[in-house]
N, C-alpha and C positions, 0 to 999 in steps of 0.2 A: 648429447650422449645420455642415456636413461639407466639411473640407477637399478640393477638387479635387485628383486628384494632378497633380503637373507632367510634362510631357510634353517629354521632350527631343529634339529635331529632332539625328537624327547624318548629316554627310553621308559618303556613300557613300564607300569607301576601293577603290580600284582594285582586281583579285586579281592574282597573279602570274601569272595565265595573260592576262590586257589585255598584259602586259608579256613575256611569253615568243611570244609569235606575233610581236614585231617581231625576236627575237632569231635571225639564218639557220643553219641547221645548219651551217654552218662552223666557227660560232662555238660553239656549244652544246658543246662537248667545254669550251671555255675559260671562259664565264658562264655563270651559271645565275639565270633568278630570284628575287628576295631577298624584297624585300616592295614593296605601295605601286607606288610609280616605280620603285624601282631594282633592279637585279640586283647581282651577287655573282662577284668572281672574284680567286685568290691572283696571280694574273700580271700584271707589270709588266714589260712588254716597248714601244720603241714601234713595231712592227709593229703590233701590236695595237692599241694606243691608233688610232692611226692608221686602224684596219680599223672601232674601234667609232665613231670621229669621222666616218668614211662613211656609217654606219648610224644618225644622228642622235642616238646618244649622247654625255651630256655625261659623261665620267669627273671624278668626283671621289670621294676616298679617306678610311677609317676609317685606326687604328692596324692594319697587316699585312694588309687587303684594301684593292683597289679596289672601288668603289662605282659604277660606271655607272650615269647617271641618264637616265631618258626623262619627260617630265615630258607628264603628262594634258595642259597648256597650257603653250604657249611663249610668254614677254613677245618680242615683237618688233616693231622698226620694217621701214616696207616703204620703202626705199630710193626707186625709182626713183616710188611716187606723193609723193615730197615730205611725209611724217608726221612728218618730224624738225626738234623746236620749238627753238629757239634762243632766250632772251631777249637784249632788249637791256642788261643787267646784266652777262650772261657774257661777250658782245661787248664791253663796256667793259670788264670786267677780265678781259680775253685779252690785252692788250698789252703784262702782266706777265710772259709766260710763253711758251718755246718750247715744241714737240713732239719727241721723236724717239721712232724705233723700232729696240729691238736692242740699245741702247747700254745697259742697264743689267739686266741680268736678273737675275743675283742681289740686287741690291738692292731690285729690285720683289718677288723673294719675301721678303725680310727686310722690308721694309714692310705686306705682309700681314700675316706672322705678327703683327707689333709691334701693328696696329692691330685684329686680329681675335681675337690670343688663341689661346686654348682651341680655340675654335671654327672654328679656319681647317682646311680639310681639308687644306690641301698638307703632309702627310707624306712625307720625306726620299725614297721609296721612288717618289711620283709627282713630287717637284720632281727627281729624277735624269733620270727618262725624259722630262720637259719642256726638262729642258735640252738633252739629246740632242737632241730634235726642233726648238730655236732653234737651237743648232748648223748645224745644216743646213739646204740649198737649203729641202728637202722631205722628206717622209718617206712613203714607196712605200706604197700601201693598193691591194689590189686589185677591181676587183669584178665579181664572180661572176654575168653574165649569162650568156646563148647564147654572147655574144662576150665574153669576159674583159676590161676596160679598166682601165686605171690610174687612180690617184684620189690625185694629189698632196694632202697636209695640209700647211699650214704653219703651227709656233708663231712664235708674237710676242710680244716685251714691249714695252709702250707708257710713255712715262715724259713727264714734263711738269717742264719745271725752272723755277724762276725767275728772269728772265733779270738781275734786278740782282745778288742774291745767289750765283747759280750752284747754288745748293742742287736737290736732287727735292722735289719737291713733290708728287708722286704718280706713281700708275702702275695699272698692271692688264696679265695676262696673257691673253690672247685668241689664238684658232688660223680659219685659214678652210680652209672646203671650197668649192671649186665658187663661186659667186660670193653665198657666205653667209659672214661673222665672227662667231665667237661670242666675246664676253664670259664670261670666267671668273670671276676676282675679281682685284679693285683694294685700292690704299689712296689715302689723300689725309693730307697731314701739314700742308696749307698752307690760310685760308681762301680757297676758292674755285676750287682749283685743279684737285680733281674736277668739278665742271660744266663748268668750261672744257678739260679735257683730254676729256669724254666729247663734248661739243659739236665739238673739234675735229676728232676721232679719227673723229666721226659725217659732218662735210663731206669730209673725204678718201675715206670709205667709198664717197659718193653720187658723189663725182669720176671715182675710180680704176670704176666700174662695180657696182659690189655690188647685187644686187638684194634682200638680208634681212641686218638687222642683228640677231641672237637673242643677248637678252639672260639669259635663263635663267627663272627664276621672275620673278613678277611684286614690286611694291615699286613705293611710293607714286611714288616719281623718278624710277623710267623711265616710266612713262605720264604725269610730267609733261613727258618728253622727246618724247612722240608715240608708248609704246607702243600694240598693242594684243595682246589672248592670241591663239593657233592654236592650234587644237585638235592634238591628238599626229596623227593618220591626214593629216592637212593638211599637217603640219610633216613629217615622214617624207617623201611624196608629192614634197614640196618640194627637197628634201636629193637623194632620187633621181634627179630632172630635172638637179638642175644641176652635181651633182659632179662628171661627168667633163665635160660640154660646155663648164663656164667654169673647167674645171681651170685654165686660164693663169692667173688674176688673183689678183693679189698686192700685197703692201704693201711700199711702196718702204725696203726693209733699210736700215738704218746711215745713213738720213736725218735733216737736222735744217730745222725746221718755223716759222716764225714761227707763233704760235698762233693771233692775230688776223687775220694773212692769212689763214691756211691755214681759220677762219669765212669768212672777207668774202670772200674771193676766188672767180671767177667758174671760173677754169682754174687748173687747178695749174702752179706754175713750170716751166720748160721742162726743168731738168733732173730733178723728180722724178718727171715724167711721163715721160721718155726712162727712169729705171732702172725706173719702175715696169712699161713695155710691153716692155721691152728681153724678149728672147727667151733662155731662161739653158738649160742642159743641168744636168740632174738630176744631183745624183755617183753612180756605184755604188757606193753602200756598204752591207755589210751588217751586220746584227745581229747578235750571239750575247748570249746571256744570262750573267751572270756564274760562272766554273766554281768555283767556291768557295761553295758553300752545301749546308753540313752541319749546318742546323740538324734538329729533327726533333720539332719542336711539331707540334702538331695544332691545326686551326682550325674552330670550328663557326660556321655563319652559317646562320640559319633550318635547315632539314632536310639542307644539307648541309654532312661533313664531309671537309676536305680533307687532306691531308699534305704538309708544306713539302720533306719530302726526297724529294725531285727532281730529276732530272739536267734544268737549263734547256734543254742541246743537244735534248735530246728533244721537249720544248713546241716550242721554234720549229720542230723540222722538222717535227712534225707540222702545226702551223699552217700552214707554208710549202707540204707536200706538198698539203693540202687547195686552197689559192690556186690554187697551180701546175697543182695535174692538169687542169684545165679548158683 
C-alpha cells in the first residue's frame, strides 16, 4: 500500500508591490515596503505619523524602525448601521466604572507594556511621538490632491476606572481621522473592565458621529462586538472620503463619563456634547526632530539599508517642502 503524500494548502502572502502602490510618492523617499502588510521606515516624526494615519496606515514599531501596517482586511464596526453588540452583562457591570479621555496617557502605556510584554510594539521612540500628538489640539497632516487640504489627526487615551476603588482598570490608545477611530492597543487589569470600556468607548463613537470604528486585525472579541473585515481597496477608499470632510469630529478631551450611562443613554450629556462640537483653533506648532543624534548604526530591513546619521532638520524639510509645494 503506498503512502499518499500530503498536500499542504499555503495561503497566499501579499507581495510588497499589493503594499507599495497604496504608498504616494511623497512618501516614498520616507517608507519603503517591508514585507506581507507592512512597510519599513527609520523616522519617527509626528508629521509623519500623522501624514501615514491619513493614508490608512496603522504605524506600529520593531526595536529602531517603525513598522506601518495596511492590513489585506480591516476588523471594523460600521457605526451609523448600528453592528455594535452590547451585552446585557456588560451593561450590568458598567455601573462599576467611569470613562475618561486624556487623563491618563502614560499610564495606559505602562499598562500595555505590563500586560503585553515582549510583545507590545510601543517602543520608547513611537510612545514619544504618541505623546506629542495627545499633547495637542491636532496634529497637521496634509493631503496632496489638485487642492491641497488639511487633515487633522488626533491621539487619544481612553482609560476606565473603577469608580469604588478609584483604581484604572484599563485603557487603550486610539487616534481619529475624518469620522473613523482607530483602535491601537489596550490593557485591562480589572475583570470586566475591557468589554465595558470598549462597549462604552463604542456608544460615544456612534453618539459623537463616527461613521467606522477600525479595529485593526481581526480576533475572536471584536466580531463578538459586531465586527466585520474590509477588504484594504474598500478600507483605503474609506479613509480618503472622509478625512478631510468630517475633519471636525472629535472626542470630548479631559472628560469624565459615567460608564453605564454613557452605554444606556440615548444623547450625550449637555456638556460633553457642547466640548465635543465646540469649534477649537488648531495651535501652530511645529515640529523639528531632535538635534542630537549622533548615532551611526546601520539598519537593514528586508533589501533596504538605511543610516541613522542623519541631520533630522533635513527629513522634515524635505517632508515639509514636498507637502507644501503643492
Amino acid at each position: 500500500m503506498t503512502n499518499k503524500p500530503q498536500i499542504r494548502s499555503r495561503q497566499r502572502r501579499p507581495s510588497k508591490l499589493e503594499v507599495e502602490e497604496y504608498i504616494p510618492p511623497y512618501l516614498r523617499r520616507f517608507v519603503h515596503p517591508y514585507h506581507g502588510d507592512f512597510c519599513v521606515s527609520q523616522f519617527f516624526h509626528p508629521r509623519l505619523m500623522a501624514q501615514l494615519m491619513c493614508e490608512g496606515f496603522l504605524p506600529i514599531a520593531a526595536p529602531e524602525v517603525l513598522l506601518p501596517k495596511l492590513h489585506a482586511h480591516r476588523c471594523v464596526i460600521d457605526l451609523p448601521r448600528g453592528d455594535l453588540h452590547v451585552s446585557k452583562s456588560t451593561r450590568k457591570k458598567a455601573k462599576r466604572f467611569r470613562l475618561t479621555i486624556n487623563q491618563a496617557f502614560d499610564r495606559v502605556v505602562e499598562g500595555c507594556h505590563v500586560q503585553h510584554g515582549e510583545k507590545c510594539w510601543l517602543y520608547t521612540p513611537l510612545v514619544e511621538v504618541f505623546r506629542v500628538m495627545n499633547q495637542e489640539e491636532a496634529t497637521r497632516a496634509v493631503i496632496l490632491n489638485e487642492k491641497p487640504q488639511e487633515c487633522p489627526v488626533r491621539l487619544y487615551s481612553i482609560e476606565i476606572w473603577n469608580i469604588e476603588t478609584g483604581n484604572l482598570a484599563g485603557g487603550e490608545l486610539g487616534y481619529t481621522v475624518g469620522s473613523i477611530y482607530t483602535s491601537l492597543t489596550g490593557f485591562t487589569c480589572e475583570d470586566s473592565a475591557g468589554s465595558v470600556q470598549l462597549a462604552a468607548l463604542g456608544r460615544l463613537l456612534m453618539k459623537l458621529g463616527f461613521s467606522l470604528w477600525d479595529l485593526g486585525m481581526e480576533m475572536d472579541y471584536k466580531t463578538s462586538m459586531g465586527c466585520h473585515l474590509m477588504a484594504r481597496k474598500e478600507f483605503v477608499a474609506h479613509v480618503k472620503a472622509v478625512r478631510h470632510s468630517k475633519g471636525h469630529l472629535k472626542l470630548p478631551s479631559e472628560s469624565t463619563m459615567d460608564a453605564k450611562e454613557t452605554i444606556d443613554a440615548g444623547v450625550l450629556p449637555n456638556d460633553v456634547a457642547a466640548e465635543a462640537n465646540a469649534p477649537r483653533e488648531s495651535p501652530q506648532r511645529t515640529h523639528s526632530f531632535p538635534k542630537n543624534q549622533e548615532r551611526t548604526k546601520r539598519l537593514r530591513c528586508g533589501s533596504h539599508t538605511f543610516d541613522e546619521e542623519k541631520k533630522s532638520e533635513e527629513t522634515e524639510h524635505a517632508l515639509s517642502e514636498q507637502i507644501d509645494a503643492k
